[in-house]
C-alpha positions in Angstrom: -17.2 19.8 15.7 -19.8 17.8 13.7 -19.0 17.6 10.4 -22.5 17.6 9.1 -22.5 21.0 10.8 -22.0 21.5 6.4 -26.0 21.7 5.9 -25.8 25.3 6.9 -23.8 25.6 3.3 -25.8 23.8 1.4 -29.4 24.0 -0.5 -32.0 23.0 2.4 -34.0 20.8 0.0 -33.5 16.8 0.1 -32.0 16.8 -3.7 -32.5 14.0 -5.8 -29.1 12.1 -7.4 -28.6 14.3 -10.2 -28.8 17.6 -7.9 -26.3 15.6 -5.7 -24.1 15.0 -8.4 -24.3 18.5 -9.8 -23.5 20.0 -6.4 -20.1 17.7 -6.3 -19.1 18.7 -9.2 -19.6 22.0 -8.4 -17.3 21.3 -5.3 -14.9 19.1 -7.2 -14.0 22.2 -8.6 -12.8 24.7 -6.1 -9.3 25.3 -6.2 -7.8 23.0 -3.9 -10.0 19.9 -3.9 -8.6 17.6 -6.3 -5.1 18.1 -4.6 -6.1 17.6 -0.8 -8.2 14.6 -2.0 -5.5 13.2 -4.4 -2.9 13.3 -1.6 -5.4 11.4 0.7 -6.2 9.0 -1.2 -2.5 8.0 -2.3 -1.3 8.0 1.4 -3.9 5.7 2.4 -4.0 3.7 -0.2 0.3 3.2 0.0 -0.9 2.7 4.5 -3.2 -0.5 3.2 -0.2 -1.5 0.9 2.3 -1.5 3.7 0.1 -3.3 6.0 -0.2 -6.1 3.0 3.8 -6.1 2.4 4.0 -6.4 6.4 2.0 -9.6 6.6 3.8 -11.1 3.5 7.1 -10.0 4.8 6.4 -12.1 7.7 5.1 -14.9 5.5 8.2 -14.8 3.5 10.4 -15.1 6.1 8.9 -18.3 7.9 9.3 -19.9 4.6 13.7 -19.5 5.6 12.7 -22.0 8.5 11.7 -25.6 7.9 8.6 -25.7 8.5 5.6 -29.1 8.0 3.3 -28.3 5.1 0.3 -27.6 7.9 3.0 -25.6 9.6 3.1 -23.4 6.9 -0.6 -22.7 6.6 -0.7 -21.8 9.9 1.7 -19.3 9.4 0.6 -17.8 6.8 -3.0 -17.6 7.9 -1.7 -16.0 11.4 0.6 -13.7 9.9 -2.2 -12.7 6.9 -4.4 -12.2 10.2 -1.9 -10.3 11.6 -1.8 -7.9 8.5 -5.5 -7.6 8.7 -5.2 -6.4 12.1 -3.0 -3.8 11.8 -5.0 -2.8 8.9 -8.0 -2.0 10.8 -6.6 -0.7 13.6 -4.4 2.1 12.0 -4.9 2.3 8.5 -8.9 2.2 8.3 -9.1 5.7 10.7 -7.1 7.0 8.3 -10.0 5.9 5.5 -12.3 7.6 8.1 -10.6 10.2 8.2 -10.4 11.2 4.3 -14.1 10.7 4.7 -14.5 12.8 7.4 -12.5 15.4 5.3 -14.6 15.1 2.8 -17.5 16.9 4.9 -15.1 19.9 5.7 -14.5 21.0 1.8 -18.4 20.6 2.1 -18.0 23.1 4.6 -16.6 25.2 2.9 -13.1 24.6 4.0 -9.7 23.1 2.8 -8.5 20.7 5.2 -5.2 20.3 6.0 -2.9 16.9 5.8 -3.4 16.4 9.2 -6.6 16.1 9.2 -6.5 12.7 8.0 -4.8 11.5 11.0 -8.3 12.6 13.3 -8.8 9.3 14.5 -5.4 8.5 15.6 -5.0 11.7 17.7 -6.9 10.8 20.6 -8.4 7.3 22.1 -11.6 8.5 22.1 -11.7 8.8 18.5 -9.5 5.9 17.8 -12.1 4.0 19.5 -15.1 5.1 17.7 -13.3 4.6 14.4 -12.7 0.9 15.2 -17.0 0.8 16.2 -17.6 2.2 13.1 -15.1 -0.1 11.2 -16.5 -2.9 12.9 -20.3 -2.5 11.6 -19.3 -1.5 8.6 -16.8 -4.3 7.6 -19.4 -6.8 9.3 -22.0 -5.2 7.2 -19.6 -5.7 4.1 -18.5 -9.5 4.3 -21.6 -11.0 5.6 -23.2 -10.4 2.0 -19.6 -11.1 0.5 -18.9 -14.3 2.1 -21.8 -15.2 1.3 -21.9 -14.8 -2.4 -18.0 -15.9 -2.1 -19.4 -19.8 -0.2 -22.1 -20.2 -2.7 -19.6 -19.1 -5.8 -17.0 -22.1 -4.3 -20.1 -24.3 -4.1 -20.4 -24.1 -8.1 -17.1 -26.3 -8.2 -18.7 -29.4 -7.3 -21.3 -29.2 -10.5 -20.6 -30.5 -13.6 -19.8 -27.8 -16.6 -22.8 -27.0 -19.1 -26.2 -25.5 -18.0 -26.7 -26.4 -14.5 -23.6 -24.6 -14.0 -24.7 -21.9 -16.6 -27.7 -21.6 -14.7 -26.6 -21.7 -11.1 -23.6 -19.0 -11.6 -26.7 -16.7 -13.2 -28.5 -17.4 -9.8 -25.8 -16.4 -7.8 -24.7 -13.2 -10.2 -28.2 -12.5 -9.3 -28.6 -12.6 -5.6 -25.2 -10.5 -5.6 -26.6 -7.8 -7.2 -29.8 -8.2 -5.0 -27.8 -7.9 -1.9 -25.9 -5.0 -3.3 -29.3 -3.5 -4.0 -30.6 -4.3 -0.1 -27.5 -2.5 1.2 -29.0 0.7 0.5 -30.8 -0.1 3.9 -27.6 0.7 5.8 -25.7 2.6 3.2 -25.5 5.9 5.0 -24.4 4.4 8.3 -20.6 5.3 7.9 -21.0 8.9 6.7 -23.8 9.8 9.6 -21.7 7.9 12.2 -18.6 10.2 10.6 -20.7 13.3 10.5 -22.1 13.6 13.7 -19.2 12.8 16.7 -21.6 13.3 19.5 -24.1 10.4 18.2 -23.1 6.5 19.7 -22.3 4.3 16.9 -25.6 1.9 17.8 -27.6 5.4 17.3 -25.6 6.2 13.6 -27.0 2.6 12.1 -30.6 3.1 13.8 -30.7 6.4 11.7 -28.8 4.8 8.7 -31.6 1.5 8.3 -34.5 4.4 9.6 -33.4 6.2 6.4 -32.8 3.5 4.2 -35.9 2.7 4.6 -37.9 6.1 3.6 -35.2 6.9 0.6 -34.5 3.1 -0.7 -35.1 4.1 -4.3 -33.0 7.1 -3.8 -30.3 5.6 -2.3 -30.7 2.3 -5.0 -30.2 5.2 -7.7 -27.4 6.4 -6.2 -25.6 3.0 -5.8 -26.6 1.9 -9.6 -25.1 5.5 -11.2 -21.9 5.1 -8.3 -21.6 1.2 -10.0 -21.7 2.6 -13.7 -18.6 5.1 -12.6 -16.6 2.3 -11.3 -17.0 0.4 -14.4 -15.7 3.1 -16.5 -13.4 3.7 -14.2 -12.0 0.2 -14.7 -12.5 0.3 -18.5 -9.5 2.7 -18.0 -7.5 0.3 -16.3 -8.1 1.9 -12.5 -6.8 5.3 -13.6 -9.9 7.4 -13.5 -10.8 5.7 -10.7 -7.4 7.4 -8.6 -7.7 10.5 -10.6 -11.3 11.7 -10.0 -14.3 9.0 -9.2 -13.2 7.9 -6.2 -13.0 11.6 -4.8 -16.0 12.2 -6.3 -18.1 9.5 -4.7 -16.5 10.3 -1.1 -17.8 13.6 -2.1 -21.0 12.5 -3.0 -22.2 9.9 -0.7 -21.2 12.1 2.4 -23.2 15.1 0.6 -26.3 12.5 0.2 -26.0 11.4 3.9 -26.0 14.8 4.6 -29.6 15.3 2.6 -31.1 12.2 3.6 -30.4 12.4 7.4 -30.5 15.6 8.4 -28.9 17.3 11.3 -33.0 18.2 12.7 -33.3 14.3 12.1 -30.3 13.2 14.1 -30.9 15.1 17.3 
C-alpha cells in the first residue's frame, strides 16, 4: 500500500512551511511517536555504526600482517569500500524504511518495529531501495565532491586574502548548490510514498515539482538548516532527541503537499 495513500488524513490545501510545521508538531505529539521514531532512529544509526566498525575491523587486522606502505592503502581503501558496500545494501533500506514509517503515523497509524525492515523482506523491495539509494546518494556527492575537490584546491594558495577570498567563494557556491537541490529534494519521499511508481518516474515528478515550488521548498531547506544548527549548538543531542524525527516527519508531509497523489498518477 502507498504510503502517500496519508493525503486522505490530511488538510487538502498545498500548506505553506509554517502550516507544515504546525501539522508535525501536531503529530509529533500523539502518544506513541516519539517512541517508535526514537527506537528507529537509534537502531539505524547503531546498523551504520557496525558497518563502519566492520570495515575498520578488517583494516585493523591487515595491519597484524606485514604489509608495503602501498600495500596498506590498498587495504584500507578496499576494506573502507567494503564497509560502504554493506552499508548501502543493508543498512540504507533500513533508513528507507524509518522514512517510509514516517508516512504511516501520517496515516494515522503506529507502525510497528518491523516495519523498518520493509525493504529487506522481499527482493522486489530490496531492489527498489538500492534504485532509490543510488539517485539519491549520486544526487548527494556530486555537489559534495565537488565543493570537497575545490576546498583541497585551496591548499596550494598562499595564506592571506586570496585564500580569504577563495574559501568565501567556495562557502558560497556550497550554499548555492544546497539551494539548487530543492530541484530534486522530494525525490526520495515520492519514490518512498508511492511503491507502484518506477524510480525514473519518482525524480521526473521530484525536478517537475522542484520546479513549480522552488521557493517553497528553499524555505523549507533554510528553516530545516537553522534546526540542525541548534541542534548542534547542543552538542548533537536535540538533534537524536527530536529534530531529526521531526524533519522525517516534515519533509515526507511536504512531499505529500507538493506532489500529490492526483499529480502522480
Amino acid at each position: 500500500m502507498d504510503v502517500t495513500d496519508a493525503r486522505l488524513n490530511v488538510p487538502p490545501e498545498r500548506p505553506t512551511c509554517r502550516l507544515v510545521v504546525k501539522e508535525t508538531a501536531g503529530v509529533m505529539g500523539r502518544r506513541g511517536t516519539m517512541v517508535t521514531m526514537l527506537g528507529s532512529l537509534l537502531f539505524c544509526g547503531a546498523a551504520t555504526y557496525a558497518a563502519y566498525c566492520f570495515s575498520e575491523l578488517l583494516i585493523t587486522l591487515a595491519h597484524l600482517f606485514p604489509l608495503t606502505e602501498l600495500g596498506a592503502a590498498i587495504f584500507a581503501d578496499s576494506f573502507h569500500a567494503l564497509g560502504f558496500l554493506l552499508f548501502f545494501s543493508l543498512v540504507l533500506p533500513l533508513w528507507l524504511g524509518r522514512l517510509r514509517m514516517s508516512g504511516l503515523l501520517w496515516q494515522g497509524e503506529l507502525p510497528v518495529a518491523r516495519e523498518l525492515f520493509y525493504y529487506l523482506t522481499a527482493g522486489k523491495r530490496l531492489l527498489r531501495a538500492w534504485r532509490i539509494g543510488f539517485v539519491a546518494l549520486v544526487g548527494a556527492f556530486f555537489p559534495a565532491g565537488l565543493i570537497y575537490i575545490l576546498y583541497q584546491c585551496g591548499y596550494f594558495l598562499e595564506p592571506g586574502l586570496p585564500l580569504a577570498l577563495y574559501t568565501v567563494g567556495v562557502l558560497a557556491l556550497a550554499l548555492l548548490l544546497l539551494f539548487l537541490s530543492g530541484f530534486w529534494l522530494l525525490f526520495v519521499g515520492i519514490a518512498v510514498g508511492n511503491e507502484s511508481m518506477p524510480v525514473r518516474y519518482a525524480l521526473e515528478h521530484a525536478l517537475l515539482s522542484g520546479k513549480r515550488h522552488f521557493f517553497t521548498i528553499v524555505r523549507f531547506t533554510l528553516r530545516s538548516l537553522l534546526w540542525l544548527l541548534l541542534s548542534l549548538a547542543t552538542v548533537g543531542v536535540l538533534l537524536v532527541l527530536y529534530f531529526s524525527h521531526f524533519y522525517n516527519l516534515s519533509y515526507l508531509r511536504l512531499c505529500m503537499a507538493l506532489c500529490p497523489k492526483e499529480d502522480v498518477q
